[in-house]
C-alpha positions as CSV (number, residue, x, y, z in Angstrom):
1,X,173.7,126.6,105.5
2,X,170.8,126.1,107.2
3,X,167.5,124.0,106.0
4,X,165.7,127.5,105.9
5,X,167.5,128.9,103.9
6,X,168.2,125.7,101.3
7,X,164.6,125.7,101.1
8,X,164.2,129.3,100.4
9,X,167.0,128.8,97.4
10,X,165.3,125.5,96.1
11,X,162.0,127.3,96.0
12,X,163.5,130.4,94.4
13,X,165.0,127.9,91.5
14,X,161.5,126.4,91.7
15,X,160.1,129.5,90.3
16,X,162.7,130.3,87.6
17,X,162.0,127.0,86.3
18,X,158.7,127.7,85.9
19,X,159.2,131.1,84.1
20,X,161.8,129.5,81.9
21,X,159.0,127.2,81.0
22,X,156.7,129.9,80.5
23,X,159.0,131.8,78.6
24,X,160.2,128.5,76.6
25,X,156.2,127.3,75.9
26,X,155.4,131.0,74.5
27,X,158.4,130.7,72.0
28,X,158.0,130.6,68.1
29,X,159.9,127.0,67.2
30,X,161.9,127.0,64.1
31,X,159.5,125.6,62.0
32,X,156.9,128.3,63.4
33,X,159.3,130.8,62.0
34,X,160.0,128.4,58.4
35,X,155.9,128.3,58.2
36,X,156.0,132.1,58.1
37,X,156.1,132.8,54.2
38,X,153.3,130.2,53.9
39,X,151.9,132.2,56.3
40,X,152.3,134.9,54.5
41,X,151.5,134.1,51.4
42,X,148.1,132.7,52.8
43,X,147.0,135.6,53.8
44,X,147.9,137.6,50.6
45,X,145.8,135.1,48.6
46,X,143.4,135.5,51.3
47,X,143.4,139.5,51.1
48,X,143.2,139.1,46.6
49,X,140.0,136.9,47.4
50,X,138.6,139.4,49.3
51,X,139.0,142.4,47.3
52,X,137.5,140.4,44.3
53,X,134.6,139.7,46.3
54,X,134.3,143.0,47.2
55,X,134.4,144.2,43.8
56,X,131.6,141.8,42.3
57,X,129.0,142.8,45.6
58,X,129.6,146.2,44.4
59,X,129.3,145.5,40.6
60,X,126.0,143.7,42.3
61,X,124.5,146.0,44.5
62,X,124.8,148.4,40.8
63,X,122.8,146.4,39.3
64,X,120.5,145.7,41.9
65,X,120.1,149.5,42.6
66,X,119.7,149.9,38.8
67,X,116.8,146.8,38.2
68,X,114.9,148.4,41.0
69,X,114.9,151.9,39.3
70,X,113.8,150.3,35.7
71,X,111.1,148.4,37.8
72,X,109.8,151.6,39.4
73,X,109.8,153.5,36.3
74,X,108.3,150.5,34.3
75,X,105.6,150.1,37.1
76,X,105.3,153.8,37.0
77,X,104.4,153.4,32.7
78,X,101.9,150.2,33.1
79,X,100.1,153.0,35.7
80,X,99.7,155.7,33.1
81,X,98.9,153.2,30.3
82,X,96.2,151.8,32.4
């Protein structure tokens, strides 16, 4: 074999290395994969905290929307009394 072409196979193994790192680096580890159920679960809880937060701005912006129309209408009263 000649030193060209050693070279030209050591460089080729070269870069399959690096791949298999690559490939190795961007895979999940067993305890990636045992933390998925916390994972899970996490983002469940997260998801219920949500949706009750949405649910009281609602219940919120009701009330809100409902103060302002007693304030306009009991401005709208101290006018005509006046």
């Amino acid at each position: 074999m000649s030193n060209q072409l050693l070279e030209q196979i050591l460089d080729k193994l070269d870069q399959l290395n690096q791949r298999l790192d690559r490939v190795e680096n961007n895979m999940a580890t067993k305890e990636d994969v045992a933390d998925l159920p916390l994972i899970k679960r996490a983002v469940l809880d997260t998801s219920d905290s949500v949706k009750r937060l949405e649910e009281i701005q609602d219940n919120q912006q009701r009330i809100i929307e409902l103060l302002s129309a007693r304030s306009i209408q009991q401005e709208a009263e101290l006018k005509r009394i006046k």
